[in-house]
C-alpha positions in Angstrom: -86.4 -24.5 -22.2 -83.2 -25.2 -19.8 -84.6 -23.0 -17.2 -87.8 -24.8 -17.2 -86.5 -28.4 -17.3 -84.7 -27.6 -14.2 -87.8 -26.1 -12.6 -89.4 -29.4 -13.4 -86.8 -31.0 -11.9 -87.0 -28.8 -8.7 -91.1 -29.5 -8.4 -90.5 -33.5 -8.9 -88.0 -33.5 -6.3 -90.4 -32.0 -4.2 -93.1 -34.6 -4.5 -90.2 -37.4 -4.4 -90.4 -38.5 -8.2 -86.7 -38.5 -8.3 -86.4 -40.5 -11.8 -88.3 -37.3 -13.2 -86.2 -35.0 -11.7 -83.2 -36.6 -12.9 -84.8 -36.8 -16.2 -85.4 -33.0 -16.3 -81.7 -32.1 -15.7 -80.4 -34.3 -18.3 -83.1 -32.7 -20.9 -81.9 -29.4 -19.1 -78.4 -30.4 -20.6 -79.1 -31.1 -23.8 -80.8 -28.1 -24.1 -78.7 -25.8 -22.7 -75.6 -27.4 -25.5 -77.9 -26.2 -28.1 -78.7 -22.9 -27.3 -75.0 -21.4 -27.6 -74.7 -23.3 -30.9 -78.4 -22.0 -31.8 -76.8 -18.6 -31.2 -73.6 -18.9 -33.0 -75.3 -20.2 -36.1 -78.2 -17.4 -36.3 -75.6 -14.9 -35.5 -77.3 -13.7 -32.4 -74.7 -14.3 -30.0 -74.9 -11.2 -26.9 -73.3 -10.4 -23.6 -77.0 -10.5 -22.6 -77.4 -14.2 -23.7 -74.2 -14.8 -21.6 -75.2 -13.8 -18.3 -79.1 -15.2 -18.6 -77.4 -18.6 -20.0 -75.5 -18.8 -16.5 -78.2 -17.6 -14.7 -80.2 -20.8 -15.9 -77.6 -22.9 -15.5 -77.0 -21.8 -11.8 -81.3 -23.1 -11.5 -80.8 -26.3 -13.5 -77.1 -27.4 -12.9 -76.7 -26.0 -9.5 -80.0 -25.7 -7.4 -81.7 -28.6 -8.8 -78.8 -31.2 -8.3 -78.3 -30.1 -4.9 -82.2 -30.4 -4.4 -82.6 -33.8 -5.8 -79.0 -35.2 -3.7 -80.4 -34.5 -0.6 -83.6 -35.3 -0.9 -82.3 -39.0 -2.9 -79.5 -39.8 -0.5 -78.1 -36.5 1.7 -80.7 -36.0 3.9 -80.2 -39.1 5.4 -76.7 -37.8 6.9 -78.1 -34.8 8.7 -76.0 -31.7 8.5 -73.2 -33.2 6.5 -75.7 -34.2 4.3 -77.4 -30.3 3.7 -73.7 -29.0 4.0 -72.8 -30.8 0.9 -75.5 -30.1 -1.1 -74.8 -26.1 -0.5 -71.1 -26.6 -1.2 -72.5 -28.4 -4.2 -74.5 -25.1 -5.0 -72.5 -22.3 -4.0 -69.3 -23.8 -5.6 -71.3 -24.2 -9.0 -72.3 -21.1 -8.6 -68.5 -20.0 -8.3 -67.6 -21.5 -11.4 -70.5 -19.9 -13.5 -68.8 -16.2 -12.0 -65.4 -17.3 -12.8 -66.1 -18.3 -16.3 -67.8 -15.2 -17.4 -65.2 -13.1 -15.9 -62.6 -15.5 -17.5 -64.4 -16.1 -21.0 -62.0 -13.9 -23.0 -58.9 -15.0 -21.2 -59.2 -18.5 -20.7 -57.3 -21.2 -22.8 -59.2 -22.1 -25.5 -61.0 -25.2 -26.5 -60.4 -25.9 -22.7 -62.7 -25.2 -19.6 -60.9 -24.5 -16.1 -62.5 -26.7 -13.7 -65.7 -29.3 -14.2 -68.3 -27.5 -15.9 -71.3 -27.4 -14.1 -73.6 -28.9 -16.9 -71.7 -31.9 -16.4 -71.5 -32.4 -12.3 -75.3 -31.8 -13.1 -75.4 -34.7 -15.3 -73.5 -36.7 -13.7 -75.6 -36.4 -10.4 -78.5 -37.2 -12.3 -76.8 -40.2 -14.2 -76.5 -41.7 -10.6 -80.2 -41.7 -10.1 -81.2 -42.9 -13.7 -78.9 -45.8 -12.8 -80.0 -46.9 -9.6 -83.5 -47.1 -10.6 -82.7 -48.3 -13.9 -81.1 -51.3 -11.5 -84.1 -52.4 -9.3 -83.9 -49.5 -7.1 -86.9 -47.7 -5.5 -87.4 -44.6 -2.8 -84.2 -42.7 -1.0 -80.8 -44.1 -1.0 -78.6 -44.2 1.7 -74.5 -44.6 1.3 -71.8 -42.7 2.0 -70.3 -42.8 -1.2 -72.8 -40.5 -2.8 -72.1 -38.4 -0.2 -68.6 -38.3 -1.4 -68.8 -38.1 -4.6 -71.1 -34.4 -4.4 -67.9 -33.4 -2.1 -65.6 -34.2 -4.6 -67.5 -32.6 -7.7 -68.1 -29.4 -5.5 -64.2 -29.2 -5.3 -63.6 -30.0 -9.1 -65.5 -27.3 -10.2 -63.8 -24.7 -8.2 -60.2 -26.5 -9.1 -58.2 -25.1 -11.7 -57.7 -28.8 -13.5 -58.8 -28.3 -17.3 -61.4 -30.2 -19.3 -62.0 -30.5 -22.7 -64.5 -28.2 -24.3 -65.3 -29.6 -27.7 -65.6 -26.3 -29.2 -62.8 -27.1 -31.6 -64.1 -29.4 -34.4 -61.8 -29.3 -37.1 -60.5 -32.9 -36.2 -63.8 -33.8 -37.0 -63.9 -32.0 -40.3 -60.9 -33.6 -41.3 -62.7 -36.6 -40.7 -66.3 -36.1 -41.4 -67.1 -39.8 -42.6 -65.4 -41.5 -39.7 -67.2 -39.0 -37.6 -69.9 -39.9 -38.7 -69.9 -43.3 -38.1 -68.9 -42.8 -34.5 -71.6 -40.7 -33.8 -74.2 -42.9 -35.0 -72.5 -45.6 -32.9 -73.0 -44.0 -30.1 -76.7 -42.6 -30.7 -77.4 -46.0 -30.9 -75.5 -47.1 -27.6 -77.2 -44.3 -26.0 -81.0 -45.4 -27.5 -80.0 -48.9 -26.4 -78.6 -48.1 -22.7 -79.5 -44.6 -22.0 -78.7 -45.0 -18.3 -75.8 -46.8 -18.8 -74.4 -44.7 -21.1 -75.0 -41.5 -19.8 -73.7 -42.7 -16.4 -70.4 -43.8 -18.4 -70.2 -40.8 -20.6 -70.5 -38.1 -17.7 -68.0 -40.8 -15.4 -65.5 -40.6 -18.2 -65.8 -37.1 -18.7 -65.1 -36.4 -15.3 -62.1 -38.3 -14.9 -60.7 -37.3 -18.4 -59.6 -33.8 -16.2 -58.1 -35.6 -13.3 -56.4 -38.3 -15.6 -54.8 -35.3 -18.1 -53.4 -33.1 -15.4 -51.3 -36.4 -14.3 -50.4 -37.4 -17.7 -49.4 -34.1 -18.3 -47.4 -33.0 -15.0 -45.6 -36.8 -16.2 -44.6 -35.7 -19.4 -43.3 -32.3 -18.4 -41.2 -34.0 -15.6 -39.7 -36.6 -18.2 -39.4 -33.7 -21.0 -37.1 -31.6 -18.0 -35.4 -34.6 -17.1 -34.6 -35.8 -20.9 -33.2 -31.7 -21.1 -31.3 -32.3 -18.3 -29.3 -35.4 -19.7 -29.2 -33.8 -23.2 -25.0 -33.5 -23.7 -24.2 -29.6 -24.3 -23.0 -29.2 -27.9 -20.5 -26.5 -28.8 -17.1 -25.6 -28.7 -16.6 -25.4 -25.3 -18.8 -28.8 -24.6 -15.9 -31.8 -23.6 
């Protein structure tokens, strides 16, 4: 189902319905959540299931975005334009290789660099948006430009991003969980461009934002270490 929501997306690229192609990849996403969860509950989990998992993804979160960029915006900047939209591919195609080799090693409940489900999303959030806004046809600014530059490089970086995988805090809490879920189903039904736009923005910059908030607490933790007075019996 994945797979073929980002072949949709591909073919409505193609004949320039770009709201449907940015449609397919977030239906592509939800999809693709399922199916590990699908797995894990059925017992079916395989290496097998692995590998074609990240071979769909590489279709609907990697090919598929790049496709529908340049043929929304990039195309308009010639080569710089088709040169981001292959980094865009080959560097989510990078991050798919690196976290099957790094599956059993990696830290968990935390992925290393941006997913590529979510720079998928995200690029199609963009489009949702802008038509959800007034827009119509091709856009044209150098900002979307940048931004498919700057998710190429965060899924190839090494910052961390949250997984969700871990949910006892939400067992703890299943009441309140509750509640906040059905919150935000109903945001989402209310505003789903909005929201999704927000959602995949936030998540994004939640990486970025950690890796500073942590390098800042390390520095103070070494620096409050550092002033600590040596106790002992040679301490004056």
């Amino acid at each position: 189902g994945s797979l073929f929501a980002g072949f949709y997306s591909i073919a409505s690229t193609y004949n320039g319905n770009f709201e449907k192609a940015a449609t397919g990849i977030v239906v592509s996403a939800i999809l693709d959540g399922l199916d590990g969860r699908v797995a894990r509950m059925t017992h079916t989990t395989t290496r097998f299931g692995v590998e074609y998992d990240s071979l769909a993804d590489v279709i609907s979160f990697g090919a598929a975005p790049a496709f529908l960029a340049y043929g929304w915006a990039l195309s308009a900047f010639g080569r710089w334009g088709w040169l981001a939209a292959f980094l865009y591919l080959i560097c989510g195609a990078l991050r798919l290789a690196r976290f099957n080799v790094q599956i059993t090693t990696a830290e968990k409940g935390k992925f290393n660099g941006l997913p590529i489900p979510a720079a998928g999303v995200f690029v199609a959030s963009m489009i949702l948006l802008y038509y959800d806004l007034g827009g119509s046809g091709s856009f044209k600014h150098f900002a979307v430009l940048l931004t498919i530059y700057v998710l190429a490089f965060l899924m190839v970086s090494t910052i961390k991003f949250n997984a969700f995988k871990d949910l006892e805090p939400f067992r703890r809490r299943p009441f309140n969980t509750l509640v906040v879920f059905v919150f935000l189903a109903l945001l989402v039904a209310a505003e789903p461009q909005v929201m999704i736009f927000i959602f995949a923005s936030v998540y994004i910059l939640s990486g970025p934002v950690g890796e500073v908030v942590d390098t800042i607490r390390g520095r103070r933790a070494k620096h409050t270490e550092s002033e600590t007075p040596a106790h002992g019996p040679d301490a004056h």
